[in-house]
Structures are given as structure tokens and as C-alpha cells.
N, C-alpha and C positions, 0 to 999 in steps of 0.2 A: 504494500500500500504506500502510496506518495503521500509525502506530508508537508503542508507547508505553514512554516510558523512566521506571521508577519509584527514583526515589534517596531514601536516609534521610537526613535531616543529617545534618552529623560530630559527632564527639563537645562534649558541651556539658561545663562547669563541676557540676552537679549529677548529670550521668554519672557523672562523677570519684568525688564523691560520694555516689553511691548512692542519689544521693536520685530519688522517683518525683516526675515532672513533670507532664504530662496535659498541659490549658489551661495550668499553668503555666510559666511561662519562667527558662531562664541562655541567656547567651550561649555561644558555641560559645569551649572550650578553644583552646590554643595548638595543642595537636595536632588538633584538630576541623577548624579551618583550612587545615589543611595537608593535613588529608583533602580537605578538599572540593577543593583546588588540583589535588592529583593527581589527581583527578576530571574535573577540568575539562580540563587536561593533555589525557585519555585521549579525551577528547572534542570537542576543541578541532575538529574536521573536520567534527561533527555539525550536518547542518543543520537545525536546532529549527524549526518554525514558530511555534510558542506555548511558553512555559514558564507555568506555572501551580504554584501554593503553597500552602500552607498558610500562614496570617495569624501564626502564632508567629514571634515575632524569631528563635529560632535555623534554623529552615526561612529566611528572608525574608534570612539573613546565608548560607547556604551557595547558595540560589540565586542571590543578587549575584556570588558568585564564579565558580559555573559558568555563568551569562549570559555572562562574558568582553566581548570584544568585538561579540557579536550585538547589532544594534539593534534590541531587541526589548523591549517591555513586562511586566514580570514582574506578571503577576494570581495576585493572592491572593486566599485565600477560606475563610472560617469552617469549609466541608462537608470541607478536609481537616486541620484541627487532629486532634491525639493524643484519645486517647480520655478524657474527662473522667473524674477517678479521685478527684472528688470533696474526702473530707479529709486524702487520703493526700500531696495533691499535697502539694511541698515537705519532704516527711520523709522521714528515713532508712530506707528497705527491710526491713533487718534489726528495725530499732523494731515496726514495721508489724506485721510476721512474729509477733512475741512477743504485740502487743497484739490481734490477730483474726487468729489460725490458721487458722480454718476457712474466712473467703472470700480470705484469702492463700496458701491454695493453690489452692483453687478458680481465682483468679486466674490460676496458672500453669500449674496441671497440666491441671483440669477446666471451661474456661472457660466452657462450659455452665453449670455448677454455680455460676457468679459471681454475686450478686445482693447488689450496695452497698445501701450505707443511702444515699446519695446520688453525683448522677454517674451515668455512664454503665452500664451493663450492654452487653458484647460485642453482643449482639441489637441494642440501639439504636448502636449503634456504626457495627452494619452496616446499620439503616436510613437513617442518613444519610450514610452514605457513597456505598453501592451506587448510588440514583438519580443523584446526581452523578456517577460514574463512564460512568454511562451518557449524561447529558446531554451530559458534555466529550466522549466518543466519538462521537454524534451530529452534534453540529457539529462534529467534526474530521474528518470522513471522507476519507482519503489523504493524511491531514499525520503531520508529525512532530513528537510533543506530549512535551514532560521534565513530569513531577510531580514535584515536591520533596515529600515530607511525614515520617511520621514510622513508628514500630514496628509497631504495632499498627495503624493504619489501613492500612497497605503490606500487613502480612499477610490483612489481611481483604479487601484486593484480590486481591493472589496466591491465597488460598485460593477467592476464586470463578471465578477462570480457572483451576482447578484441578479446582474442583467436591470441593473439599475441604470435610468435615464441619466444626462448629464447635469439636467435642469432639476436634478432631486440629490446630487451630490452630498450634500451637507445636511441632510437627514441624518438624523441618530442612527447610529450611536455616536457621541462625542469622542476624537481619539484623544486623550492625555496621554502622558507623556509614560513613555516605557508601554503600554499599553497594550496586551497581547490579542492576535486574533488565530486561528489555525483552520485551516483548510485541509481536507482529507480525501482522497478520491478514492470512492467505493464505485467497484464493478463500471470503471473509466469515467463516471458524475463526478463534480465536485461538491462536497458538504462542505458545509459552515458548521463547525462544531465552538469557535470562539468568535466572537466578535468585537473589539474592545476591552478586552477582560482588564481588569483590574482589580483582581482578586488575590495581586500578590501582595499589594500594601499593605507595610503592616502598622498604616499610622492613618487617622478617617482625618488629618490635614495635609496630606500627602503630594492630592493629586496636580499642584504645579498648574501649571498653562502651557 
């Protein structure tokens, strides 16, 4: 049986902050850390055949912790970096909001409706993700694969084992940070056996941004 476990980082220094990221990088907070540990913690029994990443330091620093002990190769890879957000990367959310209203909600509510002046659009998000998705499932057939990546590319995976529109992206579940989902393919379907989980905190002030 193929398995596939999809984790967010933990919380980063510009989570804190508010600030939007994309391609761009902070390292993972004090308490980001400590996500990913109970993470790792909960999972400690999982036998990984491959962990695979996305190439951002804060992915590439929560995956070092849930490796643990596995003598296993952490591959990283450009196809699952956060979705590029262009000039927003690095600035304050709220700033954002006041300065382009119109594809700042777009952004959130109708991501359809998203269309940057530069950077990504949700559409190209999901063209280069989806193929890689497909190619890592290919050559993994009956292993057991961790993804580390991030928000919005997590969701654009979830939502096509879903079969979920684009314009309903941001439908619950909320991913926080570390946040586990797992995917199981019975008799060639894919199940949804996790979604968001977050059952591995072990603190009910935990869950970050």
C-alpha cells in the first residue's frame, strides 16, 4: 500500500509576524520547533521510505527534525516550494490588504479570481505542483513517502484528492503549522484517512499561524 504523509512546517519567525512568505524565507520560531518535535514524537514508529521537501530553509529545518533517527536522505526540490507571491513576499499582510484590496481578497476568498502582477497565480501553482505529485507517486508505488512543504501547495494537493474546485480552496480544514494529513491508496483509490490533524500537540496554545 502507498502512503502519503503531507506535513506543513511549524511555525516560522514571519508567521509571528504576519508577514506573507512564498519563495521567501524565516526560520522556524521557538515554538515552530517544538511543533515539529511533537511531530516527530507522534511518529517516531513511522517507517518512511523516502522523505522529500521542499528546498525553503524553514521546510528543510522541520524535516531535519522529523527524519529523527531514520537513515534516510532528505530530497529536496524546487516543485514543492510555497507558492510565489511575488512583491508581497516579506511584508506585512495587513499593509498588503490596505494597498490592493481587490486581489487581496481575491487571494483569500476567491482564488480563482487571483491574478498578481507578478509571481504565481493558484493555476500555475497547480501546474507545477500536480505533475510532481504525480511523478513522486509513480516511483513510489507501495512505499511510504513524508512530504514536508508548505500552505498552499499542501492545499492544492489535498484539494485534488478531493476533487475539490479551485474556487472552494480555502474550505476547512485550516492547515496550522506542522499539521499532519495522510493519504493511503486502497485497491489503486486514494483515501483520506488524515486531514489537518493536529493531534500531536501537546499544548491546547500551540497551534501558531
Amino acid at each position: 500500500m502507498t502512503k502519503l504523509y503531507l506535513i506543513r512546517h511549524g511555525e516560522t519567525e514571519w508567521n509571528v509576524e504576519h508577514r506573507m512568505q512564498g519563495h521567501a524565507d524565516s526560520p522556524l520560531s521557538q515554538l515552530g520547533s517544538m511543533q515539529a518535535y511533537w511531530l516527530a514524537e507522534a511518529l517516531d514508529e513511522v517507517q518512511f521510505d523516502v522523505i522529500h521537501t521542499s528546498s525553503s530553509g524553514r521546510t528543510l529545518q522541520t524535516a531535519n527534525i522529523i527524519k529523527g533517527r531514520r537513515e534516510l536522505q532528505i530530497q529536496s526540490s524546487d516543485h514543492w516550494r510555497e507558492m510565489n507571491l511575488g512583491e508581497w513576499e516579506g511584508r506585512i499582510a495587513e499593509a498588503i490588504k490596505q494597498e490592493d484590496q481587490v486581489n487581496f481578497h481575491a487571494f483569500w476568498n476567491e482564488p480563482h479570481r487571483y491574478k498578481p502582477l507578478a509571481g504565481e497565480s493558484f493555476e500555475d501553482l497547480q501546474a507545477r505542483v500536480l505533475p510532481a505529485l504525480n511523478q513522486l507517486l509513480a516511483e513510489n508505488v507501495g512505499q511510504t513517502i513524508a512530504l514536508i512543504s508548505h500552505t498552499v501547495t499542501l492545499k492544492v494537493i489535498m484539494a485534488h484528492f478531493e476533487q475539490r474546485p479551485l474556487e472552494e480552496l480555502w474550505h476547512p480544514p485550516y492547515f496550522h503549522p506542522t499539521c499532519l494529513s495522510l493519504v493511503e491508496w486502497r485497491e489503486g483509490s486514494p483515501q483520506i484517512v488524515l486531514h489537518a490533524d493536529t493531534s500531536h500537540f501537546q499544548d491546547e496554545d500551540a497551534f501558531g499561524y
